[in-house]
ROTOR-588867 format. One line per field, with one value per atom (N, C-alpha, C, O): residue number from 0; atom name; x, y, z. Coordinates in steps of 0.001 Angstrom, whole numbers, plus 500000, padded with zeros to 6 digits. Atoms other than C-alpha are relative to their C-alpha. Last residue first. Layout:
REM residues N
nr	[NUM / ...]
atom	[CA / ...]
px	[X / ...]
py	[Y / ...]
pz	[Z / ...]
END
This chain:
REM residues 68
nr	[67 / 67 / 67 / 67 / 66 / 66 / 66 / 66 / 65 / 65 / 65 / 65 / 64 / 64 / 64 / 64 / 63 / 63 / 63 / 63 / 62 / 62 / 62 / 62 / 61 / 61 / 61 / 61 / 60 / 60 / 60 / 60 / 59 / 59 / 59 / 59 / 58 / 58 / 58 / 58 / 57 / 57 / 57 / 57 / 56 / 56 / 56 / 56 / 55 / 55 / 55 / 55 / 54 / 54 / 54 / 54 / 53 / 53 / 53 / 53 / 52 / 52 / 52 / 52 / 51 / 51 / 51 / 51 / 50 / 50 / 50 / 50 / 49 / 49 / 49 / 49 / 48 / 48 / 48 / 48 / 47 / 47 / 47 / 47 / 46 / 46 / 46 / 46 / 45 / 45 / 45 / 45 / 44 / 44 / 44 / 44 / 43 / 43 / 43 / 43 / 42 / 42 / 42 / 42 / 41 / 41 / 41 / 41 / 40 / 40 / 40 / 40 / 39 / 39 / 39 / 39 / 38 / 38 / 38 / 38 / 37 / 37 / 37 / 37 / 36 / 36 / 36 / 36 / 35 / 35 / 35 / 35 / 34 / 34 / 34 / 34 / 33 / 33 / 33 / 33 / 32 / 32 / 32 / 32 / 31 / 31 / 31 / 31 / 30 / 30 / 30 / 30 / 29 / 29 / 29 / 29 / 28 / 28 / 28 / 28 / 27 / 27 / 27 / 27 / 26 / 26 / 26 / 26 / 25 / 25 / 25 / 25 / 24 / 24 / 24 / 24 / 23 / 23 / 23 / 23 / 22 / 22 / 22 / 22 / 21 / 21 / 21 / 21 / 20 / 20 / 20 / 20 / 19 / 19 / 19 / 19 / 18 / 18 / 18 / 18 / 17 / 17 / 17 / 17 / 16 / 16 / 16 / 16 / 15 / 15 / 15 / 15 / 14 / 14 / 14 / 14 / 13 / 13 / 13 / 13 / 12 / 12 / 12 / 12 / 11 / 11 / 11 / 11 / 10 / 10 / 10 / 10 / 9 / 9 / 9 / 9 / 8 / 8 / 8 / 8 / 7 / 7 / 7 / 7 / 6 / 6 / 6 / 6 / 5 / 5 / 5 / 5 / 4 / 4 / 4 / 4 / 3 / 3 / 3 / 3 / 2 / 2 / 2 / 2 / 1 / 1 / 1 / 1 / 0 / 0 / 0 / 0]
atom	[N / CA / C / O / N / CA / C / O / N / CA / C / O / N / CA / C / O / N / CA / C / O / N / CA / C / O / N / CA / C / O / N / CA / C / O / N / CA / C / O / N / CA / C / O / N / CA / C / O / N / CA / C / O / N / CA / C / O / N / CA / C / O / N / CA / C / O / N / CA / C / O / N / CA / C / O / N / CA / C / O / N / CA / C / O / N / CA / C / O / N / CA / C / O / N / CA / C / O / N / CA / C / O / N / CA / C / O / N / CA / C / O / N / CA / C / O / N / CA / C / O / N / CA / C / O / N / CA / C / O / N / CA / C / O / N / CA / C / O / N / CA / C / O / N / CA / C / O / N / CA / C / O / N / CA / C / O / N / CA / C / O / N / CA / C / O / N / CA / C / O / N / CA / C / O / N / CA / C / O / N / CA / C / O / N / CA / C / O / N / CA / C / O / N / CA / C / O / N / CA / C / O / N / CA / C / O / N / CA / C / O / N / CA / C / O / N / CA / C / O / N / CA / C / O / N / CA / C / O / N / CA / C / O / N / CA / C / O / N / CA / C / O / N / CA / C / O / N / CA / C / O / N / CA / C / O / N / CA / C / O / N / CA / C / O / N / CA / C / O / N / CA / C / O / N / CA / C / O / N / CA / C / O / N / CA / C / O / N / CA / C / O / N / CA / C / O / N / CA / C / O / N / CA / C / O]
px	[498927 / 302859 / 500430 / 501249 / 499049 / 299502 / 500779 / 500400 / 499133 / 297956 / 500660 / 501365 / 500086 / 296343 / 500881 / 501858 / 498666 / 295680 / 499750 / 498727 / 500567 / 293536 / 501508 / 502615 / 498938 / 293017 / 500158 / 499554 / 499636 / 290438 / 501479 / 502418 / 500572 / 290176 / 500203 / 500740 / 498945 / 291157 / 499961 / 500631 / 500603 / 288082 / 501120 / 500377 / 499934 / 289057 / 499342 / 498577 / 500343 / 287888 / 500237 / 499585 / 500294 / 289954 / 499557 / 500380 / 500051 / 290168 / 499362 / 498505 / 500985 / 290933 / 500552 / 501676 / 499685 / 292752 / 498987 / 497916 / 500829 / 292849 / 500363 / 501520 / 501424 / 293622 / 499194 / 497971 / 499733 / 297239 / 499098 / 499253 / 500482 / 296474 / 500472 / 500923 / 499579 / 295783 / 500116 / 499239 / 499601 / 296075 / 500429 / 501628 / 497928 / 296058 / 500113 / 500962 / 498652 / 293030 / 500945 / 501831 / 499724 / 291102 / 500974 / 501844 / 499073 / 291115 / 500460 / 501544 / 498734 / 289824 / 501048 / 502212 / 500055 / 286365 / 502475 / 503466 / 499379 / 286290 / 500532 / 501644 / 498855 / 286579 / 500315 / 501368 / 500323 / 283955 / 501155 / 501922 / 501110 / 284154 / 499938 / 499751 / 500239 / 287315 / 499085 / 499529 / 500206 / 288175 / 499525 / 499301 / 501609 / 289263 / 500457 / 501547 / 500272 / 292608 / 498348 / 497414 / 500991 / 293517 / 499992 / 500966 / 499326 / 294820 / 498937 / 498101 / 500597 / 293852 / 500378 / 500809 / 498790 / 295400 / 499067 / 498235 / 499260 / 294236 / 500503 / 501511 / 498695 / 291458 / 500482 / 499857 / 498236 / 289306 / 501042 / 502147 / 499649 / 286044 / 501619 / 502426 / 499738 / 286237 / 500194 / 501332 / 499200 / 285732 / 499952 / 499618 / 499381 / 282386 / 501091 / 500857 / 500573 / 281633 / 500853 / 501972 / 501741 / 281679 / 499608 / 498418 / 500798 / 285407 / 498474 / 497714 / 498644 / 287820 / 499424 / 499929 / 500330 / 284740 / 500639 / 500372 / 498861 / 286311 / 499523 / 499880 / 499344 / 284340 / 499789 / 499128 / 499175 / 282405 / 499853 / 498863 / 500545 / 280516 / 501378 / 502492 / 500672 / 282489 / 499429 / 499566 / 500427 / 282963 / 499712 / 498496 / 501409 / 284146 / 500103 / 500878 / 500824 / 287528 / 498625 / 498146 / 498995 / 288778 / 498772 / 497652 / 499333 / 285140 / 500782 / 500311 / 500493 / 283946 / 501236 / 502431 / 499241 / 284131 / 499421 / 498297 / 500174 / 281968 / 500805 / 501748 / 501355 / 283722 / 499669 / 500464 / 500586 / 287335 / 498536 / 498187]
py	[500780 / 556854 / 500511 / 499910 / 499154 / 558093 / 499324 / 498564 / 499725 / 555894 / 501105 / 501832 / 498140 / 554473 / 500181 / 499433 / 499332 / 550026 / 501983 / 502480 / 498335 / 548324 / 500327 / 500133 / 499515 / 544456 / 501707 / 502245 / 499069 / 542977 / 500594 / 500588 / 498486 / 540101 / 500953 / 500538 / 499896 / 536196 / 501589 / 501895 / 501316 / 534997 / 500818 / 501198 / 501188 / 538318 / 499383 / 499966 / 500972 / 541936 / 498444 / 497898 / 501436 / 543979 / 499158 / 498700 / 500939 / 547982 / 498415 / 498308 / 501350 / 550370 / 498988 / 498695 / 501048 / 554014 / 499025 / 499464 / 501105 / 556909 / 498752 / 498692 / 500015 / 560265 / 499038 / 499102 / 499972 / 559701 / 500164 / 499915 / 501569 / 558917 / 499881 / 498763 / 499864 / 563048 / 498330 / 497982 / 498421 / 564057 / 499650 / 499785 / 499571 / 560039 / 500985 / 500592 / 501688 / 559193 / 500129 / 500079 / 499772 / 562994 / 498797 / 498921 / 498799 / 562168 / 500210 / 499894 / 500528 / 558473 / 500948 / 500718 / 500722 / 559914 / 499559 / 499718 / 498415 / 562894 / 498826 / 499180 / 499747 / 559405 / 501483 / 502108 / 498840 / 557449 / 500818 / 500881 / 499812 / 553586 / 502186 / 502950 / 499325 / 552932 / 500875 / 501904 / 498755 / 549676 / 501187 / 501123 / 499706 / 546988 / 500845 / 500990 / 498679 / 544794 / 500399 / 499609 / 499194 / 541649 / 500942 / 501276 / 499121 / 538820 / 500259 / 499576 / 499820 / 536154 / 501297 / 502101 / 498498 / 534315 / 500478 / 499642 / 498679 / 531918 / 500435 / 500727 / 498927 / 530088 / 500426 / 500755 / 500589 / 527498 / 500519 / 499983 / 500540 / 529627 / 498879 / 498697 / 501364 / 531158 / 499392 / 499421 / 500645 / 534720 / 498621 / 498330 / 500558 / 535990 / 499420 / 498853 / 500961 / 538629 / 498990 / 499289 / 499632 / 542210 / 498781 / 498647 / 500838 / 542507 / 499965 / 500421 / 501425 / 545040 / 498796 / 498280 / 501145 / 547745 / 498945 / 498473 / 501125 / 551392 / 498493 / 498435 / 499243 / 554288 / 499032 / 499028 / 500880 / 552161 / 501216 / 501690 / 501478 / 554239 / 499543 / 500066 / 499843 / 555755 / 498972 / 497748 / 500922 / 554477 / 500775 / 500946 / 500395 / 556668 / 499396 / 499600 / 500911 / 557253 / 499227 / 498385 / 501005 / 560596 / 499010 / 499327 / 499787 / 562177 / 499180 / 498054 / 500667 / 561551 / 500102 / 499975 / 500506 / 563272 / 499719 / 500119 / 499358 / 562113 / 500664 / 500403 / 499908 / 560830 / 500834 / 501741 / 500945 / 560791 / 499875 / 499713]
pz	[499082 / 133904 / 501009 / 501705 / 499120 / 132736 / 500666 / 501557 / 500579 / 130003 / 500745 / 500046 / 500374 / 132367 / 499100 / 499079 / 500594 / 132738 / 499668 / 499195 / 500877 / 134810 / 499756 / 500258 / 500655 / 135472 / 499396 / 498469 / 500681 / 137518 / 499646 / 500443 / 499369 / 139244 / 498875 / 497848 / 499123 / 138944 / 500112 / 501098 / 498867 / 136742 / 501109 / 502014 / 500178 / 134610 / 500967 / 501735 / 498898 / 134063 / 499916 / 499026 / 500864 / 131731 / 501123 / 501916 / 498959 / 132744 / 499213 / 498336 / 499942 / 130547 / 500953 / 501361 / 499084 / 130756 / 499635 / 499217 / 500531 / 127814 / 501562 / 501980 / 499637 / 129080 / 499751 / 499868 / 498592 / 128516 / 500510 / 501706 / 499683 / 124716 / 501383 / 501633 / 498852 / 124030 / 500705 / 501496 / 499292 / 120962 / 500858 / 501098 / 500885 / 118955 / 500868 / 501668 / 499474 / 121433 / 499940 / 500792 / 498127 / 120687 / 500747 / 501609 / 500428 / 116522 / 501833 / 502325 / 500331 / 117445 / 500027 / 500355 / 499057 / 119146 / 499829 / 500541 / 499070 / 116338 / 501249 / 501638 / 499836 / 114129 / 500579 / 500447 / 499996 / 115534 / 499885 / 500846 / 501498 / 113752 / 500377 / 499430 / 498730 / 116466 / 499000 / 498489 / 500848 / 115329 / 500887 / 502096 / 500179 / 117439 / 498908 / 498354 / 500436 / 117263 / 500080 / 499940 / 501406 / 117920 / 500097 / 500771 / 500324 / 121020 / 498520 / 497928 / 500836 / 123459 / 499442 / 500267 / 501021 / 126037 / 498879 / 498525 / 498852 / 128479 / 499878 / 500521 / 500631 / 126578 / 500960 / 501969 / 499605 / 128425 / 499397 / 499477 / 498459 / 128970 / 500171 / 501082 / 499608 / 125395 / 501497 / 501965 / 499919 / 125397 / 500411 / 501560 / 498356 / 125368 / 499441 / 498373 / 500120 / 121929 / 501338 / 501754 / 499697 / 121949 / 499894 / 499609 / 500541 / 123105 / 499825 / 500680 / 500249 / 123630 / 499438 / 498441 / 499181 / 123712 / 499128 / 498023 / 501440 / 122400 / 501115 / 502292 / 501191 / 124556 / 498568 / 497529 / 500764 / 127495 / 498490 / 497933 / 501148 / 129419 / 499247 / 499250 / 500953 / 132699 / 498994 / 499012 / 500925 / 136252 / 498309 / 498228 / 500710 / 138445 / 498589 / 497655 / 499125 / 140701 / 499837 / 500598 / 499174 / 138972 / 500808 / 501210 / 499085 / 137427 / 500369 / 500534 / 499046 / 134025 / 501028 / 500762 / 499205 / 130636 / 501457 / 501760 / 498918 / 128236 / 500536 / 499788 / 499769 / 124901 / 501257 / 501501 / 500878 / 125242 / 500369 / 501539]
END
């Protein structure tokens, strides 16, 4: 997906979960993005085991792979 980037490193942001601050007293939140680039979208559907995100909270980070 976009770049690629070495195990263990940081890449740019692909698909960004949110582009606006979450509410400071919410503690749940839910939706959908878009994914406006569609060679970007066509490579997601192929291969969605190469896709991982990470969700930073007050209480730490959160990461998810699509490799089980």
């Amino acid at each position: 997906m976009g770049a690629a980037v070495s195990v263990g490193k940081n890449g740019a942001v692909q698909v960004p979960l949110f582009t606006t601050p979450v509410p400071q007293n919410g503690f749940a939140v839910s939706g959908s993005v878009g994914v406006p680039d569609t060679a970007l979208l066509k490579q997601i559907q192929k291969h969605p085991a190469g896709l991982y995100a990470n969700l930073y909270t007050a209480e730490g980070r959160l990461d998810w792979s699509g490799h089980h």
